[in-house]
N, C-alpha and C positions, 0 to 999 in steps of 0.2 A: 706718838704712834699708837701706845696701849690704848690711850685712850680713845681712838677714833674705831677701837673693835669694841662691841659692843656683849655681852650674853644676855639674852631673852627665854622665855617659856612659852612651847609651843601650845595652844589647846589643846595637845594630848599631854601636859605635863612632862615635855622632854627640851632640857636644856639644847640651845644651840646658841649658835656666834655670827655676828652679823656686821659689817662696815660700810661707811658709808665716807667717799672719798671728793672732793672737791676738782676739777679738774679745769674749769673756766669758764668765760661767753662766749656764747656764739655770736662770732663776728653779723651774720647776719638778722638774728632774730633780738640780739640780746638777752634771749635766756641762759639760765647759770646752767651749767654743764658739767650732772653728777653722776660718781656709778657706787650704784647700792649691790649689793650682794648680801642676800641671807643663806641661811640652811646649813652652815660649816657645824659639823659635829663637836669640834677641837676648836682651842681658840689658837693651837699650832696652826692647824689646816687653814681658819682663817687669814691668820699672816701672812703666809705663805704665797696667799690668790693677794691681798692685801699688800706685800711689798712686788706684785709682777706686777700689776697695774700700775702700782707710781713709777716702775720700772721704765716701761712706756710711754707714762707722760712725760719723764723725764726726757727722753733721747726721741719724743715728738711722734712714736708711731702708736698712738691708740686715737682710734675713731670712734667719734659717735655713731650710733647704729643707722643716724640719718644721713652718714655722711661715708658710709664704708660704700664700696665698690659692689653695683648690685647687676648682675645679668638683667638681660633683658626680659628671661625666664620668670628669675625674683621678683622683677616689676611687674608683671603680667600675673603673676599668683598676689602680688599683696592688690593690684585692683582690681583681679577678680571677684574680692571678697566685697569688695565695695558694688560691683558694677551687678551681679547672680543676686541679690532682693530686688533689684530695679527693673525686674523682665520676668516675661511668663514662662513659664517652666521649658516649652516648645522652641522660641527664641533664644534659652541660654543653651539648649542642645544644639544647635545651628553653630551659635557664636562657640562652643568651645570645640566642635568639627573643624571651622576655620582654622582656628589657631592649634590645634593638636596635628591636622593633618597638612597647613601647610606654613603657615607664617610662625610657628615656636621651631621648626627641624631649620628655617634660615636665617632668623635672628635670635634667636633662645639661649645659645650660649656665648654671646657677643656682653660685655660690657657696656652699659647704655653711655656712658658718656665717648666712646669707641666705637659708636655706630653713627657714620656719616651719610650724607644724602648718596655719597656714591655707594655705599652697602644696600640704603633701601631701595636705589635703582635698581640692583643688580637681585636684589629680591623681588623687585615687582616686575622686572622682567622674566624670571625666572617663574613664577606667579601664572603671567598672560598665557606662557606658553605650557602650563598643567592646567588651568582652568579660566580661557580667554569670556569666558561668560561670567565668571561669576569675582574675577580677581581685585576688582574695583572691592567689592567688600572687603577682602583681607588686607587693601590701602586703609578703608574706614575703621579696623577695628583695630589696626595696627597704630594706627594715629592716636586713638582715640587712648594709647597704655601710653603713646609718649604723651601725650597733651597731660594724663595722669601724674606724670613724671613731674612736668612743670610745676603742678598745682601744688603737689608734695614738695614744691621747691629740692627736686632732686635733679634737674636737669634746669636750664636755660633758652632752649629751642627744642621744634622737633621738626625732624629732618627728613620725615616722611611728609612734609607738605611740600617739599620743594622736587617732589622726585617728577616727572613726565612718562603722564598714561601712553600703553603703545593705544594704537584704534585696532578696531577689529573692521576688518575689513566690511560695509556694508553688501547684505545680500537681501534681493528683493524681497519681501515678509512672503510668506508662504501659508496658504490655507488653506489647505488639504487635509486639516486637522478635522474632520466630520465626516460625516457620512450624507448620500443624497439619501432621499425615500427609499429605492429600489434597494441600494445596499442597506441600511437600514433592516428593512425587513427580511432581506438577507440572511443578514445580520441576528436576527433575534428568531429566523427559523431554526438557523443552526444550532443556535444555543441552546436552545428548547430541546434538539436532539442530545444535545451534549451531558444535558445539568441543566436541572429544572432553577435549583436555587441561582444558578449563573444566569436563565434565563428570566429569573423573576428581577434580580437583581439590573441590569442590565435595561430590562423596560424600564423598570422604572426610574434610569437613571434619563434614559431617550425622552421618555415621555413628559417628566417633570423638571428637567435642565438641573436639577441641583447638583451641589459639589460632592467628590468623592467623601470628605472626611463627615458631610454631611447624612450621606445616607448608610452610611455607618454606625454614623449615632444613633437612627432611629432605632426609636422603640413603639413597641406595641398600643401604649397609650398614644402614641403623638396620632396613631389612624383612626379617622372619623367615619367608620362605614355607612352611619348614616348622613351623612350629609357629602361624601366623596372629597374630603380632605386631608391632609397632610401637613399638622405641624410643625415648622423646623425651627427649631431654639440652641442648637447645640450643636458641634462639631467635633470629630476625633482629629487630635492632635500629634504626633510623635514628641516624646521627651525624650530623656537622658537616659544612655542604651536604648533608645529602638523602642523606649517603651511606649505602647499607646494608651492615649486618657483622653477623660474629654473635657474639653473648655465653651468659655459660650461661645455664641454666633460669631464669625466674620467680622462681623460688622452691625451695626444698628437695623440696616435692610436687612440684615441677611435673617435677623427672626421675620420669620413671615406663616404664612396658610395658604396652603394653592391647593386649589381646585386640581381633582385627579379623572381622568375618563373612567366610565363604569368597568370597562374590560379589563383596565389595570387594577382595579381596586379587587375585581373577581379575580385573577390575579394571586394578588397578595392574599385573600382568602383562603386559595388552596394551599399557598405557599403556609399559609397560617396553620394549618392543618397538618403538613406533611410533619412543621417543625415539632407541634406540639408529641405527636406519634412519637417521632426519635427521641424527643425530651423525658418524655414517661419511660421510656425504656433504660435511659442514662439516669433514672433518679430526681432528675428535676424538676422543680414545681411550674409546671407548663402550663398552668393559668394564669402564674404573675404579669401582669399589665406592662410590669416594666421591664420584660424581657427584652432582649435587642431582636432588631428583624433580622439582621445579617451576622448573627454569635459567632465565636470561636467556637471548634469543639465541643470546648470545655464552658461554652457559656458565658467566654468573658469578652473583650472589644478586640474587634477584628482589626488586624494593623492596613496601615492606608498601603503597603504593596501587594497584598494580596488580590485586589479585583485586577491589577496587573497580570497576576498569575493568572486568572480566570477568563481574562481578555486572552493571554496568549494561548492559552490551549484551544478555546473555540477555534483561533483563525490560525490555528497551525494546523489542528484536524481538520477542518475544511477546504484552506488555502484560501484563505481570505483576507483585503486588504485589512490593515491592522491599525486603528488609531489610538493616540493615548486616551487614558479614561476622559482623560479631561474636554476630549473631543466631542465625546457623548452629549457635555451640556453645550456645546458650541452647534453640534448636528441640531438640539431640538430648538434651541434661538434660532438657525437659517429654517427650519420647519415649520416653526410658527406664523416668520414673516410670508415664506411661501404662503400660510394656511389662512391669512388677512390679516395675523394680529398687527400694529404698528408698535412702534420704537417703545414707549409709554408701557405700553400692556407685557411687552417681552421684561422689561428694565425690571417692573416690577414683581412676575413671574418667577426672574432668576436671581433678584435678592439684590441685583445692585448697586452701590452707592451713587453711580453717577450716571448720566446717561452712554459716554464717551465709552465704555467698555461694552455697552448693547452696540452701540452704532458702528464699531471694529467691524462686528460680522458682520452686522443687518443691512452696512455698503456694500458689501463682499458679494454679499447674495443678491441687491440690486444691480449692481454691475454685472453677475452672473445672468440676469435675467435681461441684461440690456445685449449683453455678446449673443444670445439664444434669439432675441428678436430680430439683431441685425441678421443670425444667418439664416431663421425661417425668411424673412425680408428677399434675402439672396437668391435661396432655393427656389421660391415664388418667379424670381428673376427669370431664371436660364430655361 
């Protein structure tokens, strides 16, 4: 027994006591199964830890650390660490939303080998009925710590594949998400009255179909006023807390250059100007090229729920119908169509990857314009 305590010197020149005890094989892996412990001041203190451990192998209750009993919490923190370098900073904010706000409060403190398919029914159904859009994900990310389980050979199955999704009742897609012309312009009168920057913002969200986190990102260099273009290479993103940054493009389409109408770009010129005025007066160097067109305050990136706020106030002060931003770049895809462009010129305008997500709206608005024929057709009639 003396001898299996060891004394060492630390690199700082301080005696300590250390053992190193033999316990067995793992039935399964056949590795030899040992527990070392350093840092004992005393070679008492050591024994001490030193005969409670063989204590426990003796009368068979000491586990290896792979084999103790781990929440389903445990699991979830030790493949976190594996799963947060494998994803962009926006994505692990997402993923740890899900499980903090709804799948660790129903399985988190359950024992993972004590969690059966009847638990993760009663989880996914409980799930449908907090968040029936989106609860299919917290099945995916919840599987995805048991499957982790398996790998770690700390589990055997996982009993989240065998649970049954409820459906969500289907309801016919709805497009109402835009705006026609007449509201449109409506639309960007009022704002004009409202807030210039809401109203500069706002055109040129109509006018150019691009995405929220996109025209957020711009900056001041991406504007070509001589040639009436608009570079987009970048995106604002949300991370971890709320916080906004930016990452590249969407997608491969999504850097692009579009052509902007002269009006808008006059436009952003004054817009140009109002900013720099407020800039000089806040200290800022309101010549740098890479200023943002749409800043905080304080000059730093504006978070993606703010044009929400700026949306609501126009059409609360006015009483106007009210679409989400995202509406804006679907209004100017059915305005284009109306205005000749085809599927091709829209697809590549709004950055994207497939044709299948132009042709959503761009039938939407043919069939809109096939119901208008039949009843001019009609009225001709009577």
């Amino acid at each position: 027994m003396d001898n299996d305590i060891k004394e060492y010197t630390t690199p700082k020149g301080e005696k300590r006591y250390k053992f190193l005890i033999y316990v067995g094989k793992d039935e399964t892996t056949g590795h030899t199964i040992q527990i070392k412990k350093q840092g004992f001041k005393s070679k008492d203190e050591a024994l001490e830890a030193y005969l409670n451990y063989k204590l426990k192998i003796v009368k068979g209750e000491y586990e290896p650390l792979n084999k103790k009993k781990l929440t389903f919490k445990q699991l979830f923190e030790s493949w976190d660490k594996v799963y947060k370098p494998t994803v962009k900073e926006s994505t692990y904010a997402v993923t740890m939303r899900y499980f903090n706000n709804h799948i660790l409060s129903a399985l988190g403190n359950i024992y993972i080998e004590k969690i059966t398919v009847a638990e993760c029914q009663k989880a996914v159904n409980e799930w449908f009925e907090e968040a029936p859009h989106t609860f299919d994900r917290f099945i995916h990310y919840a599987s995805k710590v048991f499957k982790y389980g398996i790998d770690m050979e700390l589990l055997t199955s996982n009993p989240m594949e065998k649970v049954i999704k409820p459906k969500l009742k289907e309801r016919p897609q709805q497009y109402q998400e835009f705006y026609d012309k007449d509201e449109l312009n409506k639309f960007l009168s009022c704002a004009k009255k409202c807030n210039f920057r809401y109203f500069v913002y706002f055109r040129l969200l109509a006018y150019t179909g691009m995405r929220k986190g996109e025209s957020l990102a711009l900056k001041w260099s991406d504007i070509d006023f001589e040639t009436n273009t608009i570079s987009i290479t970048r995106n604002v993103t949300t991370g971890l807390n709320n916080r906004p940054y930016i990452s590249n493009g969407k997608t491969a389409n999504s850097v692009r250059r579009i052509p902007v109408d002269s009006e808008t770009m006059n436009y952003l010129k004054e817009w140009r100007y109002c900013q720099q005025k407020d800039m000089l007066k806040k200290g800022f160097n309101f010549l740098d090229a890479d200023n943002y067109i749409f800043p905080t305050i304080n000059n730093g990136i504006t978070s993606l729920s703010k044009p929400r706020q700026w949306n609501k106030s126009i059409c609360d002060k006015f009483g106007l119908r009210r679409i989400k931003i995202h509406g804006f770049r679907h209004t100017h895809a059915s305005l284009c169509y109306s205005a000749g462009l085809n599927a091709k010129e829209i697809q590549k305008r709004l950055g994207h990857a497939d044709s299948k997500t132009t042709m959503n709206v761009y039938t939407h608005v043919m069939k809109n314009d096939e119901k208008k024929a039949v009843k001019k057709f009609a009225d001709f009639m009577k």
